[in-house]
C-alpha positions in Angstrom: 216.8 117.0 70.0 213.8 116.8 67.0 211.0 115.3 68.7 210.1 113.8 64.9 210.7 110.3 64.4 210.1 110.0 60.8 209.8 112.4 58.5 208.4 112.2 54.5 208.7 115.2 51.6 208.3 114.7 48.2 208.7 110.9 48.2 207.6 109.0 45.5 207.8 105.2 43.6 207.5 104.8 40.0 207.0 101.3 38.4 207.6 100.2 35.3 204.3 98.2 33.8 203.7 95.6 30.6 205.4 92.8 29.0 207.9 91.7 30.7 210.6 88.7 29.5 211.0 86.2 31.9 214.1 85.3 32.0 214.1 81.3 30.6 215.9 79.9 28.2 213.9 80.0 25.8 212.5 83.3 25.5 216.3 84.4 25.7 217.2 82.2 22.9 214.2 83.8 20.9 215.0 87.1 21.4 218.7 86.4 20.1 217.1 84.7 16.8 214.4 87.7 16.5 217.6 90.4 16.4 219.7 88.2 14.3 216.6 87.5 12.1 216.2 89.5 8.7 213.1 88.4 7.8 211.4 89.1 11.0 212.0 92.5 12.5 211.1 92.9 15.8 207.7 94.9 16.3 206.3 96.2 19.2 202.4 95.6 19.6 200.2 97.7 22.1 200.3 94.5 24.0 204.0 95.0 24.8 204.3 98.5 25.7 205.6 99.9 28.6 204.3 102.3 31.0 205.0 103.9 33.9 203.0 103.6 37.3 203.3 105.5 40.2 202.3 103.4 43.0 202.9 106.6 45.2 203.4 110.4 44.5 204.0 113.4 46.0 203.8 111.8 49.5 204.5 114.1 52.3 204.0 114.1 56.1 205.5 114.1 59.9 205.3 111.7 62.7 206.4 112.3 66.1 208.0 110.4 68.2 205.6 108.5 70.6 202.6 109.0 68.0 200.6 105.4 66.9 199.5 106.2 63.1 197.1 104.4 61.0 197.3 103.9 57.5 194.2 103.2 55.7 192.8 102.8 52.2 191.7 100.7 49.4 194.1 97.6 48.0 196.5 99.2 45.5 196.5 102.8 46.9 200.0 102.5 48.0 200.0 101.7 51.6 202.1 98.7 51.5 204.7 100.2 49.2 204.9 103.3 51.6 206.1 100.7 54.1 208.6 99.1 52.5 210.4 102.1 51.2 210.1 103.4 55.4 211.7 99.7 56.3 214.3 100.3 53.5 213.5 97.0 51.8 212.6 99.3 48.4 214.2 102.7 47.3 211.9 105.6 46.5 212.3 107.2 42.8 211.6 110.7 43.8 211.6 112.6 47.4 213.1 111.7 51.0 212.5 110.9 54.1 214.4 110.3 57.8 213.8 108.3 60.3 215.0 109.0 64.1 215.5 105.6 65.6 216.2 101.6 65.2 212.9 100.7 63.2 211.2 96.9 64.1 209.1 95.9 60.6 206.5 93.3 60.5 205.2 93.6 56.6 204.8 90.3 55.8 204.5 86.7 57.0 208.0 85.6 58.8 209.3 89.1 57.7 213.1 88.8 58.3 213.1 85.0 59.2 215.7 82.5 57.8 213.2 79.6 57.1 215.7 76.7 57.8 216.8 77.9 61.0 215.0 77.5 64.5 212.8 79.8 66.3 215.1 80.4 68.8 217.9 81.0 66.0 215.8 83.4 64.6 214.6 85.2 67.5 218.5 85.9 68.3 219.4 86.6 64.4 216.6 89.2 64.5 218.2 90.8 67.5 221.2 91.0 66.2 219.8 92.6 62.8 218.0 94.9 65.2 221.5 96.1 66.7 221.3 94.6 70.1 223.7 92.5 72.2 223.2 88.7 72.6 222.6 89.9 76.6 219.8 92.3 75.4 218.4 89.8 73.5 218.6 87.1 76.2 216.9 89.2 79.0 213.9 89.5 76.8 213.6 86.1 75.4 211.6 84.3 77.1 209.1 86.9 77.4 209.1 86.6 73.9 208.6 83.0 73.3 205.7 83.2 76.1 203.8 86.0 73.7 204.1 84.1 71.0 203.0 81.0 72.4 205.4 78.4 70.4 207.1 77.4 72.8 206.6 73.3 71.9 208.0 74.6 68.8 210.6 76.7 69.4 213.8 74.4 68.6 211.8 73.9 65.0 213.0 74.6 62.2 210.4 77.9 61.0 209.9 76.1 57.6 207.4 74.0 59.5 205.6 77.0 61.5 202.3 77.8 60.4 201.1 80.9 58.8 199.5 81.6 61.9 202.5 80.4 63.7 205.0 82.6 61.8 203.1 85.9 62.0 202.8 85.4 65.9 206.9 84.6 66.3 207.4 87.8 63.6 205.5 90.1 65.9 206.5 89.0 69.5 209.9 89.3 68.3 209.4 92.9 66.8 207.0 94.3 69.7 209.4 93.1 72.3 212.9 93.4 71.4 212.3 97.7 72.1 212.7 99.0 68.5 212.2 102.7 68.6 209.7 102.4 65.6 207.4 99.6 64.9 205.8 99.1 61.5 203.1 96.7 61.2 201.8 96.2 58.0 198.0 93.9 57.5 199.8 90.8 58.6 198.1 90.5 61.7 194.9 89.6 60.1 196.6 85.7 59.5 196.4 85.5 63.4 193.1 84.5 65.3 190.5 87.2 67.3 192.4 86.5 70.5 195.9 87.1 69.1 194.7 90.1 67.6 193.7 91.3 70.7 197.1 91.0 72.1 199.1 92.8 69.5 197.0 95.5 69.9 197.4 95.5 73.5 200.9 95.1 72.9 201.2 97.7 70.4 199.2 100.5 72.9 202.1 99.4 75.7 204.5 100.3 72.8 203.2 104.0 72.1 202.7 104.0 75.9 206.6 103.7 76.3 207.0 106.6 74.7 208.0 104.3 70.9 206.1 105.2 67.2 204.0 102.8 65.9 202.8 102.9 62.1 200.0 100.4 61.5 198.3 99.6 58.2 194.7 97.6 58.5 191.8 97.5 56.9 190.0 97.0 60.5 188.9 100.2 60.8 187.9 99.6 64.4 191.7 98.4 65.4 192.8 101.8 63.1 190.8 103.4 65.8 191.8 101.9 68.8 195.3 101.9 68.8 195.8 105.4 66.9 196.0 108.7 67.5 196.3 110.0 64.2 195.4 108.4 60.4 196.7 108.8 56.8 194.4 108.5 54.2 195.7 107.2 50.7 193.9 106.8 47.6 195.4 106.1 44.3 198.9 106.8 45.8 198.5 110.3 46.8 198.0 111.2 50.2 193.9 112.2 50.5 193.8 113.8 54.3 195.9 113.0 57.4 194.5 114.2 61.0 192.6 112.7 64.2 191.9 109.0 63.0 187.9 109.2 63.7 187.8 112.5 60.9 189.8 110.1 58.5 188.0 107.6 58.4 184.8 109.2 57.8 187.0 111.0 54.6 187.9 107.1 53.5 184.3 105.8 54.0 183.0 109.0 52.2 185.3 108.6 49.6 184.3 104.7 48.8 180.4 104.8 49.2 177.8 106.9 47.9 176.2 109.2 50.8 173.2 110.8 49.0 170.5 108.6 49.4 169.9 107.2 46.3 172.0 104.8 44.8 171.5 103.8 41.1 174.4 102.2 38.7 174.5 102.6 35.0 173.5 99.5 33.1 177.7 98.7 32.4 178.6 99.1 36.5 175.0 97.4 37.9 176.2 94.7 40.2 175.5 91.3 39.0 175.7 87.7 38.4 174.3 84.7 36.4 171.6 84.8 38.9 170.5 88.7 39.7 171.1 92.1 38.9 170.6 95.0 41.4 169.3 98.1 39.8 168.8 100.6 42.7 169.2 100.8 46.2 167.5 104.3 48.4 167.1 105.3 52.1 164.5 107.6 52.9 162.4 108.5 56.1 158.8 110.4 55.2 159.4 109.8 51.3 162.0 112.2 51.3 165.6 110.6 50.5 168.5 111.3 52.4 172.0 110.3 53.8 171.0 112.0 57.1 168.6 111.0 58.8 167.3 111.4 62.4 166.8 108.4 65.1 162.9 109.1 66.1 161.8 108.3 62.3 161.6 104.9 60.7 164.1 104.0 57.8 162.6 102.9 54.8 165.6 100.8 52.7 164.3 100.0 49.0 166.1 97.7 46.6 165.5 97.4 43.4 166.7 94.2 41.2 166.2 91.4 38.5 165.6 88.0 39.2 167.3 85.9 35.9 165.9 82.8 36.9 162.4 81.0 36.4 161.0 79.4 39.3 163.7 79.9 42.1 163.0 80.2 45.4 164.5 84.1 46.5 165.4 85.8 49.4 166.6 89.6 49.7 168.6 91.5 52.5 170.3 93.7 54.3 173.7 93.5 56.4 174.3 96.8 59.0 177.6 98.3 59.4 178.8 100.8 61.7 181.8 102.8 59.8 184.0 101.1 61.9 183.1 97.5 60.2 181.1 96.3 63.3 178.3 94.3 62.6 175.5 95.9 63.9 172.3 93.6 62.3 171.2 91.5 59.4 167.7 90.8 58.5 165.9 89.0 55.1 162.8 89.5 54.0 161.6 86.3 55.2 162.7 87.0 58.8 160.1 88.3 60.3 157.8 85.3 61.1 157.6 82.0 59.3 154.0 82.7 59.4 154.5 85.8 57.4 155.7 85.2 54.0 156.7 87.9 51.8 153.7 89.1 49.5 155.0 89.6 46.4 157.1 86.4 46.1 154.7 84.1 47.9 158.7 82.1 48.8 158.7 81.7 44.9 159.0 84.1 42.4 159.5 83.9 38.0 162.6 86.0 36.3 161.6 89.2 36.6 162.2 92.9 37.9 161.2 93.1 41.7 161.2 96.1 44.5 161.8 94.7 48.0 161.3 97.7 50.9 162.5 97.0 54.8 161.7 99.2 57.1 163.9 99.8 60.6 161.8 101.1 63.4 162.5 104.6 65.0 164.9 104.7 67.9 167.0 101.4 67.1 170.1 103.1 66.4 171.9 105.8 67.9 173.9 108.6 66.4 176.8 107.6 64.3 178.0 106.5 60.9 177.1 103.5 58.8 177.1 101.4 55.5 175.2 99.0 54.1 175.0 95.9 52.7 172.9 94.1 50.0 172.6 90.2 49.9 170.7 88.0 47.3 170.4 84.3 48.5 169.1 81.6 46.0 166.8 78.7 48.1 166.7 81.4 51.0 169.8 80.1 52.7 172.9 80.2 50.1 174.4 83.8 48.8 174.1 84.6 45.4 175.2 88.2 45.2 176.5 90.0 48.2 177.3 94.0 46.9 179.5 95.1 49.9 179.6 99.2 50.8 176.5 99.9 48.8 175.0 102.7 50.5 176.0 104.9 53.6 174.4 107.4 56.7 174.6 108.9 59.5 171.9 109.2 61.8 172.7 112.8 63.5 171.0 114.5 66.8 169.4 117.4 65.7 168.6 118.7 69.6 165.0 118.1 69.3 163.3 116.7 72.6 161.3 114.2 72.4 159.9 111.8 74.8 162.4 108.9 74.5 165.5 110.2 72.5 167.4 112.6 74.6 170.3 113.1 73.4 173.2 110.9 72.7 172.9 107.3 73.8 175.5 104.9 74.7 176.3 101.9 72.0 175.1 101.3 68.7 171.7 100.8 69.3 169.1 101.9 71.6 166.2 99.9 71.6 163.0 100.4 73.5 162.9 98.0 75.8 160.1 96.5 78.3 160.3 97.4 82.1 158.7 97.2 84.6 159.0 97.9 88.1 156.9 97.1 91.5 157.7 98.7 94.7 158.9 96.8 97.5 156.9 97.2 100.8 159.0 98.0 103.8 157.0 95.9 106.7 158.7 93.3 107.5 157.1 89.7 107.4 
């Protein structure tokens, strides 16, 4: 027996983009009058032509049975419409694929839910769709119902449920009701942080039982919790597949510049009615650089306009590790009330300005990370925030030195205070 549980060559979805009629009354009534019509030939502008779009193409890849994959890339690069054609809810125009067992999807918000009948009605109709017998479905539901936690609710009609409410019914009743393959598409972010949790715990009890599990997020961090193995897509083509840390290094890579200097063209320069942000650079000893070491300071310079005459201006970073967790934030007001920023004396006139922060040696350990730049108008409400701007990797280079040996554990390693008095032994 093939130890493959789903299995994609060639496959690909074309769409068809551009006007399109919609179907009323009276645009089919004036389409009838523009063909019958002699003294009006119909003429197609550019506005009305048609093109194809291939959400995906050329899609090819293996997953075995057992294996948790992650899918991961930006909106639009196919992810979601890879789903639906492995749920069956959309047909692909080009390639194949097979699937080895009864698949569970979760892709959207009460996925598979008949909104006027009951959670419990659904719960049993969803079994049923799922191929199992009204005993199967019975020995598992309250289980179910208990995951979910609706059970005030479950005799209510769905069409009253929540968002929240919904997506937590959906995936207790997929997770549970022992689907060979479970596809989860983003849905779970509509739940809160604790739910979340649980899904994934559920979803590692699934893989752990020996069932497949294809998961697409844009939490990186969950990506690489619950999976083995990640497939990277970009523009519907599939970029890299492999261990799920290596991919997502390829997709941060991919949507951030990594060479130390970040400058935009004067058409792509982030901006508002407010600022414009020229230039952004990392650099440790005036050299710049993407890879830098942890036992030198990093010197972060931003460069931008300030449109406004008279406005009270604050400028900053937010700290990412690759796997989205928030690491710091700082402004450039932050570091004492006492201490004002020179150059804008808390005020500043329109005008182009360079802003420099400095993070001290040793505060973070090796790893990956991205960052952030914010522009706040009366130093407390966001003006421009440009997300992604810049990332680096601080890497151990084996050099000893006092303090930094080797790899630490966590995201930061600070140098701390201690201090330590020994104890005498004579007893009082």
């Amino acid at each position: 027996m093939s130890d493959i549980a789903i299995s994609v060559e060639g496959l690909g979805k074309k769409y068809k983009i551009g006007r399109r009629k919609s179907g009323n009354l009276r645009d089919s009534l004036s389409s009838i009058f523009k063909r019958n019509s002699h003294n009006h030939p119909i003429t197609q502008s550019p506005n009305q032509q048609i093109n194809d779009f291939w959400a995906l193409k050329d899609i090819n890849f293996e997953v075995k049975q057992g294996e948790a994959v992650g899918i991961i890339g930006r909106n639009g690069a196919g992810k979601s419409t890879l789903l639906k054609i492995l749920s069956r809810i959309t047909k692909p125009t080009t390639g194949r694929f097979e699937i080895n067992g009864r698949v569970s999807s979760l892709l959207e918000v009460g996925t598979g839910f008949h909104m006027e009948l009951t959670g419990r009605e659904n719960i049993y109709l969803n079994g049923t769709i799922l191929g199992m017998k009204r005993k199967e479905i019975k020995a598992k539901f309250d289980e179910i119902v208990a995951f979910s936690g609706v059970e005030e609710f479950i005799d209510t009609p769905v069409k009253h449920y929540s968002s929240g409410m919904k997506v937590r019914l959906a995936f207790s009743v997929a997770a549970h009701l022992e689907p060979e393959i479970l596809i989860i598409d983003e849905v779970l972010a509509v739940g809160d942080a604790e739910f979340q949790k649980k899904c994934l715990g559920k979803m590692e009890d699934v893989t752990g039982q020996g069932r497949t599990v294809l998961f697409v997020s844009h939490n990186l961090g969950a990506v690489n919790q619950l999976c083995s193995k990640a497939i990277f897509l970009s523009n519907g083509k599939l970029t890299s597949l492999g261990p799920t840390e290596k991919i997502i290094n390829d997709y941060i890579s991919d949507n951030m510049f990594l060479g130390g200097i970040r400058e935009w063209k004067n058409s792509s320069k982030p901006k508002n009615n407010d600022f414009i942000i020229e230039k952004v650079t990392l650099s440790q000893r005036g050299k710049f650089s993407s890879e830098l070491i942890p036992y030198e300071d990093i010197e972060v310079d931003i460069y931008f306009q300030n449109l406004i005459k008279d406005q009270n201006t604050s400028v900053g970073i937010q700290l990412f590790t690759n796997l989205e967790t928030a690491v710091l934030s700082s402004v450039n007001w932050s570091s004492s009330t006492l201490n004002i920023d020179p150059f804008t004396n808390g005020k500043f006139s329109e005008g182009r300005f360079h802003s420099k922060c400095k993070i001290p040696e040793g505060l973070l350990n090796e790893g990956n990370y991205y960052i952030n730049v914010v522009l706040l108008k009366n130093h407390n409400k966001v003006s421009l925030i440009e997300k992604k701007v810049i990332s680096f990797s601080i890497v151990n280079t084996g050099y000893m030195r006092e303090g930094f040996h080797q790899s630490w554990l966590g995201v930061v390693r600070p140098k701390l205070f201690w201090h330590t008095n020994k104890i005498s032994n004579e007893s009082n």
